[in-house]
C-alpha positions as MATLAB code, in Angstrom:
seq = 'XXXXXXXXXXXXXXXXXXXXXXXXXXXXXXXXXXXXXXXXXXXXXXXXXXXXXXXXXXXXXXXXXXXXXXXXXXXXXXXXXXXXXXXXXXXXXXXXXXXXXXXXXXXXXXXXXXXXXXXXXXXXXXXXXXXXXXXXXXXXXXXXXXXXXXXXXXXXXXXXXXXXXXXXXXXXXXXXXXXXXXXXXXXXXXXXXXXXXXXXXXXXXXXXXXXXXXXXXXXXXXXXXXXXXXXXXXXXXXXXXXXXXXXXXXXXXXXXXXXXXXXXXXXXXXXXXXXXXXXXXXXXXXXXXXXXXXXXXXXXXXXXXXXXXXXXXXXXXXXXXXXXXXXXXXXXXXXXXXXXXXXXXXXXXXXXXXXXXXXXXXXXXXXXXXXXXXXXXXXXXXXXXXXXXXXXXXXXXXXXXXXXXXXXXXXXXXXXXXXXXXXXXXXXXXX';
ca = [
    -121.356   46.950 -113.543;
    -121.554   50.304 -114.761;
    -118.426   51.356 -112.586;
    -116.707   48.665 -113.653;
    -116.922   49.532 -117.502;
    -116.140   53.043 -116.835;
    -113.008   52.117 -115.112;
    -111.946   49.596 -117.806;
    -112.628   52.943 -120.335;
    -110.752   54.580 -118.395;
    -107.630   52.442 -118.257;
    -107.661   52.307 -122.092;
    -108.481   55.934 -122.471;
    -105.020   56.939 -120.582;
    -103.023   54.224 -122.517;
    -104.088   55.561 -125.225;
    -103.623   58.882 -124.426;
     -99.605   58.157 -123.910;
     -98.982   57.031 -127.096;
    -101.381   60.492 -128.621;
     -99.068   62.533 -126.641;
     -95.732   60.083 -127.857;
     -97.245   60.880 -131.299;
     -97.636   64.246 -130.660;
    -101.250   64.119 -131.660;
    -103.724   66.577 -130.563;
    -106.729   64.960 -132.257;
    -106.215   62.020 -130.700;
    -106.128   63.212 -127.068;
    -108.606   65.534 -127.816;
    -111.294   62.518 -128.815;
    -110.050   60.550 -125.930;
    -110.596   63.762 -123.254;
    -114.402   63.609 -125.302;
    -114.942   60.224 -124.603;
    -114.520   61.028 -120.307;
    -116.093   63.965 -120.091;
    -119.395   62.975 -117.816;
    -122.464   65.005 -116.218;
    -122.372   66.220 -112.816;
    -125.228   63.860 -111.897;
    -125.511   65.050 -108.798;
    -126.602   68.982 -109.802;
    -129.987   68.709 -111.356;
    -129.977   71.138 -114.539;
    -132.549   71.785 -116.852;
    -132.525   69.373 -120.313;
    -133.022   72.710 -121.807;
    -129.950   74.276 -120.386;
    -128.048   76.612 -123.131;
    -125.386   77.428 -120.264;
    -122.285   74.500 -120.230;
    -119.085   74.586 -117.656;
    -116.483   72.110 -117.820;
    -115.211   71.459 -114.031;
    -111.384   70.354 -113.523;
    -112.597   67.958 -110.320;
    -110.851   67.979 -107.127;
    -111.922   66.668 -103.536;
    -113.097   69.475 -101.387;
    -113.760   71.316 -104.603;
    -116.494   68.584 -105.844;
    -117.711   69.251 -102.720;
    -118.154   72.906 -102.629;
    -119.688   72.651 -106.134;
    -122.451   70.574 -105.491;
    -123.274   71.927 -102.041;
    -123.617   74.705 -103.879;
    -126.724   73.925 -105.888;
    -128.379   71.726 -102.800;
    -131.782   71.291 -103.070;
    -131.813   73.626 -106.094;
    -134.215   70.949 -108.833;
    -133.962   73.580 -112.045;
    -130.297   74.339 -112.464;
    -129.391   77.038 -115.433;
    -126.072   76.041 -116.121;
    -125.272   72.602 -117.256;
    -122.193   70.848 -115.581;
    -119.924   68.212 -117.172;
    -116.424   67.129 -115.475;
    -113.050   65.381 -117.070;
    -110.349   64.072 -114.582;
    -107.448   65.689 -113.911;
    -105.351   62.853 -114.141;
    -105.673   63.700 -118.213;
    -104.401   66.914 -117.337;
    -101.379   65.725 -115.230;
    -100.667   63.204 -117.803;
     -99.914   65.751 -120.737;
     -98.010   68.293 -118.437;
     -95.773   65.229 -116.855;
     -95.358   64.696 -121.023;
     -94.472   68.048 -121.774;
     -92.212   68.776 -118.828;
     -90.527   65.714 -118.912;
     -86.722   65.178 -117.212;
     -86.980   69.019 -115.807;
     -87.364   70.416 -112.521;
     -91.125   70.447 -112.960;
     -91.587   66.624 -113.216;
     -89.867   65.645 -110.719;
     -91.056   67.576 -108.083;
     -94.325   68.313 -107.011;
     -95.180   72.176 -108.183;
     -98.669   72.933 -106.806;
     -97.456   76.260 -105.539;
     -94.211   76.183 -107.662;
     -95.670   76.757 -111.099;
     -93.293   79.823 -112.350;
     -90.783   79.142 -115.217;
     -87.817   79.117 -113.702;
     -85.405   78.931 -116.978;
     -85.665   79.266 -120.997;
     -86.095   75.245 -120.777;
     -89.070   75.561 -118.697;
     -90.164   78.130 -120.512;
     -89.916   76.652 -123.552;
     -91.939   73.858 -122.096;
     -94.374   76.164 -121.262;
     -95.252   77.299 -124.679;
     -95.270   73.895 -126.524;
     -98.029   73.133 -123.166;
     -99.955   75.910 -124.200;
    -100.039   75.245 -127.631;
    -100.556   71.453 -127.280;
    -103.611   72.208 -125.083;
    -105.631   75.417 -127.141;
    -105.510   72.758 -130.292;
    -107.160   70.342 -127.896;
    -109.692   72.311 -126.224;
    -110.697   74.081 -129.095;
    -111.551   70.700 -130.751;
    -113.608   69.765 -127.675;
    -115.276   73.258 -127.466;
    -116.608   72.771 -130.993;
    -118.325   69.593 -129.886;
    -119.765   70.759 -126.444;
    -119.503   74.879 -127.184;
    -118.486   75.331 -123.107;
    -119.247   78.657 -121.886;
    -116.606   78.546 -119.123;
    -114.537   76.100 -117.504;
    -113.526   75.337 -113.532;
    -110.673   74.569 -111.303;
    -110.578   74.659 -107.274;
    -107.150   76.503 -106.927;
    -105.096   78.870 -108.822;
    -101.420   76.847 -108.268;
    -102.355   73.702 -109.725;
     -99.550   72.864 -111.274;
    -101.154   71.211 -114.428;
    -103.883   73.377 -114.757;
    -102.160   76.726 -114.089;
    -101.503   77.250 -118.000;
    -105.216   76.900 -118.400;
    -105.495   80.399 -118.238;
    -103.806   81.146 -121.600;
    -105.338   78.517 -123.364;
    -108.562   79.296 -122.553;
    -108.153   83.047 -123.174;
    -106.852   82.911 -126.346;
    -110.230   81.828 -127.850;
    -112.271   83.872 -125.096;
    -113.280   81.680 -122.491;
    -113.956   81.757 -119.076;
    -111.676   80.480 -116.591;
    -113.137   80.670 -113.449;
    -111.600   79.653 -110.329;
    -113.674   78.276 -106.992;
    -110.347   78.624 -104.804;
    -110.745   76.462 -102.203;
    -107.453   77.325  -99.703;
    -107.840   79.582  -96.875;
    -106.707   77.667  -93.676;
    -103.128   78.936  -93.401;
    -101.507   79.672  -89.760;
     -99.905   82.452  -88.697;
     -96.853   81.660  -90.229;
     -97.930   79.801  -93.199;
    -100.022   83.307  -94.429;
     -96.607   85.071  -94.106;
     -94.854   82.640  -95.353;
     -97.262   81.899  -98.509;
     -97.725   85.435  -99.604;
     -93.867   85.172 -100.628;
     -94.599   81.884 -102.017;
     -97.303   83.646 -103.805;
     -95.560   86.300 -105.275;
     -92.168   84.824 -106.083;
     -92.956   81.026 -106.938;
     -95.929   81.972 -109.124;
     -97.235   84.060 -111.865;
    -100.340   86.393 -112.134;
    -103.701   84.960 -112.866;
    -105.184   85.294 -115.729;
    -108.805   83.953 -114.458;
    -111.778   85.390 -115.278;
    -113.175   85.462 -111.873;
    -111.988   83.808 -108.480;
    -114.596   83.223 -105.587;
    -112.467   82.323 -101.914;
    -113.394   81.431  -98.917;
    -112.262   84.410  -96.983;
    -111.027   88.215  -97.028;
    -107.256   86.767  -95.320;
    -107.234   84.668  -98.461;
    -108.412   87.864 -100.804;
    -105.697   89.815  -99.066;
    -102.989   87.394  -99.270;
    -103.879   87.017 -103.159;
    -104.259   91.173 -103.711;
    -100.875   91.705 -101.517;
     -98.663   89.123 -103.446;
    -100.203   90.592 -106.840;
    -100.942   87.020 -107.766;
    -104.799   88.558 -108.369;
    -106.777   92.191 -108.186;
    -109.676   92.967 -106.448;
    -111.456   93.171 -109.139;
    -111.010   89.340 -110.279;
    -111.722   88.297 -106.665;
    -114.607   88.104 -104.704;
    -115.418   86.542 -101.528;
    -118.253   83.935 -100.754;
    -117.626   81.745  -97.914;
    -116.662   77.821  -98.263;
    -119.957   75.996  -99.542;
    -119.662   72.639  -98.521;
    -119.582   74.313  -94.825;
    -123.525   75.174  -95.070;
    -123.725   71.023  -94.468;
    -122.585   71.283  -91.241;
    -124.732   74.425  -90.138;
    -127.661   71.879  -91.054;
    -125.846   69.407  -89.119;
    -126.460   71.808  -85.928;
    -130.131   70.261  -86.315;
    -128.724   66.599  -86.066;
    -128.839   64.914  -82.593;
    -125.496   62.826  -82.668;
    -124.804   59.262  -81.916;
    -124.603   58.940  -77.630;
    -121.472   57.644  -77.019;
    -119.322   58.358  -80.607;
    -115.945   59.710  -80.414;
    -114.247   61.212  -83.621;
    -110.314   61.682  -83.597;
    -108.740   63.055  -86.505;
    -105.402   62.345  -86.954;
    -102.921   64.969  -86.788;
    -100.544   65.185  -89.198;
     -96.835   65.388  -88.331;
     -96.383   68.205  -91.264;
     -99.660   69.826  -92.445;
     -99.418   70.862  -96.119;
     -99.266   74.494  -95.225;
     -95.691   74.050  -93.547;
     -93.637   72.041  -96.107;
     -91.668   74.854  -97.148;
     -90.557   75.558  -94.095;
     -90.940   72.334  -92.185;
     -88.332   71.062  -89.652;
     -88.079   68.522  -87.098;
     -89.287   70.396  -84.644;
     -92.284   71.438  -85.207;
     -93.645   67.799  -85.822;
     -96.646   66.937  -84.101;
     -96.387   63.141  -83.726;
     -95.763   63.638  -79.949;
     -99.035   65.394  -79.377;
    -100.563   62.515  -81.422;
     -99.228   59.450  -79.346;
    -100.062   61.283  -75.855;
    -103.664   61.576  -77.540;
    -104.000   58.162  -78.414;
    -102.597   56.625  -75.120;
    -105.129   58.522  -73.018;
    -107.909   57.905  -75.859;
    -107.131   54.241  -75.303;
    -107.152   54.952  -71.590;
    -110.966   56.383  -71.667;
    -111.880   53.491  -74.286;
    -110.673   51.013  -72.057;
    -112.577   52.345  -69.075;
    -115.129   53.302  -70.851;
    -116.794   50.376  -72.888;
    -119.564   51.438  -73.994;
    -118.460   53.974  -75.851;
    -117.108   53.912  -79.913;
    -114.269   55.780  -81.113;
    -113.432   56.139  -84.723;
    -109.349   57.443  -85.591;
    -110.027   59.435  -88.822;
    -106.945   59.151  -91.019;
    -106.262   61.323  -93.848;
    -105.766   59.699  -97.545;
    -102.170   59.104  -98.461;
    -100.970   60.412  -94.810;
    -102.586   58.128  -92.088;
    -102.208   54.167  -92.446;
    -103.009   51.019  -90.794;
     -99.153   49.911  -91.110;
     -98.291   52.835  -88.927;
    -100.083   51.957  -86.444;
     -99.716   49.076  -83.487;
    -103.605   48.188  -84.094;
    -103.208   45.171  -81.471;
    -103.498   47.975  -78.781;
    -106.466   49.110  -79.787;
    -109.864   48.028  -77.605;
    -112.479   46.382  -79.099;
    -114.407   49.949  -79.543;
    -111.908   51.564  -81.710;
    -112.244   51.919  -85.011;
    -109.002   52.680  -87.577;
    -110.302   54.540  -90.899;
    -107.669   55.010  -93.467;
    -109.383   57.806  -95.563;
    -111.849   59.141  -97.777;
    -114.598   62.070  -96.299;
    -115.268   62.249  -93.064;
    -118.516   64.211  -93.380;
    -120.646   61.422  -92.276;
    -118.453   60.656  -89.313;
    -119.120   64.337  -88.321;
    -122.730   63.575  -88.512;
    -122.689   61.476  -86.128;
    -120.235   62.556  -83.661;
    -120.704   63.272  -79.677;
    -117.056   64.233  -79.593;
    -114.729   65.636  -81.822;
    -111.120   65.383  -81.407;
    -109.089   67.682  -83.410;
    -105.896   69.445  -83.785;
    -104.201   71.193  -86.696;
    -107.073   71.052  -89.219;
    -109.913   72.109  -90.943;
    -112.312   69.346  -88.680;
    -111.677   72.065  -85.965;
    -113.877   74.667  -87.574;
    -116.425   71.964  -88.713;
    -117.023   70.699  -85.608;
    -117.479   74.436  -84.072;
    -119.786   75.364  -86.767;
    -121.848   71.963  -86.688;
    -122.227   72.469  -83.013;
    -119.885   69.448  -82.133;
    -117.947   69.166  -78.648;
    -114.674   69.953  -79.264;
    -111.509   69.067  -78.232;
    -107.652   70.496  -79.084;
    -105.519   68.804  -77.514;
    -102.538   70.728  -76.091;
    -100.886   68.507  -73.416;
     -97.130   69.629  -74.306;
     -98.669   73.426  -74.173;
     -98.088   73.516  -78.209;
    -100.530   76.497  -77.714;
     -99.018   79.432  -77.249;
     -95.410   77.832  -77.414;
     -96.010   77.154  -81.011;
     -98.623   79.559  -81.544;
     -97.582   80.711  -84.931;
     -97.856   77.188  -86.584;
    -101.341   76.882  -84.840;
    -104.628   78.022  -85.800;
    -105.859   81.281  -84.266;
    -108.784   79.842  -82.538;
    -110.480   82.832  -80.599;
    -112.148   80.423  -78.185;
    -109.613   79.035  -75.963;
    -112.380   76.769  -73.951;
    -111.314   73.966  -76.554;
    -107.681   73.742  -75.765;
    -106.994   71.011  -73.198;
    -104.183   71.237  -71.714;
    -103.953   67.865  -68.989;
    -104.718   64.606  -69.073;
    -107.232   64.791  -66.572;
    -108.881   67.799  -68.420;
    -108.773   65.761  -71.860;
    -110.515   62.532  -69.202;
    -112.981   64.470  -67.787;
    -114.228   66.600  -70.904;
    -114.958   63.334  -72.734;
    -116.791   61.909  -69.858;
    -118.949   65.048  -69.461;
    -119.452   65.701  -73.090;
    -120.324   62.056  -73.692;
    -123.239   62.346  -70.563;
    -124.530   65.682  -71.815;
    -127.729   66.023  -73.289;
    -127.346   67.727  -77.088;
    -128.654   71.261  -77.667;
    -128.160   73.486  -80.543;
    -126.398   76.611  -78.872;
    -126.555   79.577  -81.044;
    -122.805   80.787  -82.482;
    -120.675   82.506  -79.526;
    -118.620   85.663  -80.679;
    -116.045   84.327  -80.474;
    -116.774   80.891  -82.743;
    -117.915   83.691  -85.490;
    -114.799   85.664  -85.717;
    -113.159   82.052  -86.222;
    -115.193   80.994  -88.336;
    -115.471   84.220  -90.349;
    -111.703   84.683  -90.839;
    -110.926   80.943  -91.888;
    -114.441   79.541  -93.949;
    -116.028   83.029  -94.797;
    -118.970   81.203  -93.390;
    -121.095   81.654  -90.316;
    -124.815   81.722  -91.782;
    -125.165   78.585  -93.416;
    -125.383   80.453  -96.420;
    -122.235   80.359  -99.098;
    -123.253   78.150 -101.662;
    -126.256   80.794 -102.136;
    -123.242   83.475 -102.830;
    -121.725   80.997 -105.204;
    -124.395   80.465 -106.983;
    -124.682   84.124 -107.752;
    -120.982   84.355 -108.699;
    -121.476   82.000 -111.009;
    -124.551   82.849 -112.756;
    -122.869   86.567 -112.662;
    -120.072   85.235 -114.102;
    -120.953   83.204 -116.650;
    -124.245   85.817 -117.615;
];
């Protein structure tokens, strides 16, 4: 009942917001942005808490946050959260019928004429009157996003400076192929402009570099922690998994990374179908086991797919987190994606498929996996690693080398231990 109510606030809330921002009326979208603003529920601070940062949320980011205070009953800092879509809403208004709302600008966020930039200003402007109204009600002593290109929350930094502020930034990118780093750090430095953050915490020192190199950031705004919501899966190393379960994430025919310089052929939906005809193959053979095809939100659907030749022991998933899949996975089934370096570091079997040798024929728009045991390059390979892996008894093998330069140079993380480093950062930063 509860969710229903907030939803139906919600609703009204944003209506109403259109017609503050078609009035041009600060106060207005200021009391409505008060009205959503909600507790992190879910990070257990102290009644008593003098310490307050409003978070910008974003999936993966949520994530990382409250992974980062797990287990932790007597939290300093206070956290409260307003939706983005708010955000979006009165950029989309102040951008309107230029280049900026009509395409989407994560990554793109640079002025690129005096329209834009006059856009900019009135955004700027628009926003300090409104968060100054809702910092005199809640006296915030910092404020969070998960990346420094979001397009409606880039300008964030100027607002919040000019009444002294913290704007910290939990950047949560660092998975970028060979190409896509040396691609993005042009990106970077020509698309976008220099942060004005307070402090930035990544995932990893290729992600500090790229940011230092581009002179998007300086090292002395950036520091690196590790991804948090990866210390779940080292505890996940304890967790015996299901005895027959077989995860397959989806591979996506353009990963975000490559849509700047995306062509036909380097799609992936080839790999995909061989995958799924031999997966079927092993299902059908194979009875007793379960397979689940992980899809990703707003990329993966059921209409894509001929579901009628699926066996009884699939399973189609259209979305959401597939951390509790993870859990209880024998198998995991994984190409182009950040699942590969949750499965190695929660101890999962792996598999990468690579039956049209995309590895090393592609090998810049691939991962740089150091362990090249998970590659499978036949279908009798791909048949006989699921049978074996499915009959093997589960042990909790300690980290090879190898999986902890991987993991090292993509998550940051390969003790279990990054939301601890957060949680530092952020009681550094805002202290």
């Amino acid at each position: 009942m509860k969710k229903i109510i907030y939803q139906f606030s919600l609703s009204v809330s944003l209506l109403l917001l259109d017609f503050s921002l078609l009035i041009n009326s600060h106060k207005l979208c200021a009391l409505l942005m008060l009205i959503n603003i909600r507790k992190i529920k879910l990070i257990k601070s102290k009644d008593s808490n003098k310490k307050k940062i409003l978070v910008f949320p974003k999936s993966g980011g949520n994530e990382d946050l409250i992974e980062t205070y797990h287990n932790q009953k007597k939290v300093n800092i206070t956290y409260f959260l307003l939706k983005r879509i708010f955000l979006k809403k009165i950029f989309h208004h102040h951008f309107k019928n230029t280049r900026k709302s009509k395409i989407h600008s994560d990554y793109l966020t640079k002025p690129v004429n005096l329209t834009e930039i006059k856009r900019k200003k009135i955004n700027i402007q628009f926003l300090t009157k409104v968060f100054k109204i809702i910092n005199n009600f809640y006296k915030f002593d910092g404020f969070i996003s998960f990346n420094i290109f979001y397009y409606n929350e880039k300008y964030l930094e100027e607002v919040f400076k000019t009444f002294n502020k913290k704007y910290i930034i939990l950047h949560k990118e660092s998975t970028f192929t060979p190409i896509g780093e040396k691609k993005f750090i042009d990106v970077y430095k020509n698309k976008n402009e220099k942060s004005l953050s307070f402090k930035i915490s990544v995932y990893s020192e290729s992600q500090k570099k790229m940011l230092i190199k581009s002179k998007v950031a300086t090292k002395s705004q950036i520091q690196v922690n590790g991804c948090p919501r990866s210390d779940y899966l080292f505890r996940l190393r304890k967790k015996k998994p299901q005895k027959e379960l077989i995860l397959f994430y989806l591979i996506e025919e353009v990963h975000q990374s490559h849509k700047y310089f995306y062509s036909k052929k380097n799609s992936w939906n080839k790999l995909q179908n061989q995958t799924l005809k031999y997966l079927i193959e092993f299902a059908k053979d194979n009875p007793n086991s379960r397979v689940i095809l992980k899809g990703k939100t707003g990329v993966h659907k059921k209409n894509d797919f001929n579901l009628k030749i699926f066996p009884n022991n699939f399973t189609f998933i259209e979305g959401g987190p597939g951390e509790k899949y993870l859990r209880d996975a024998k198998v995991v089934i994984a190409f182009r994606s950040m699942v590969v370096f949750e499965a190695i570091a929660s101890n999962r079997n792996l598999i990468i498929p690579n039956f049209n040798s995309e590895y090393p024929k592609k090998k810049e728009l691939i991962f740089d996996i150091k362990n090249k045991k998970y590659f499978i390059n036949t279908k009798e390979q791909f048949l006989k690693n699921l049978k074996n892996y499915l009959n093997s008894k589960y042990t909790n093998k300690p980290l090879s080398n190898k999986d902890k330069k991987t993991l090292r140079y993509y998550l940051g993380n390969t003790d279990g231990k990054s939301g601890q480093r957060v949680r530092k950062f952020l009681d550094k930063a805002i202290n």
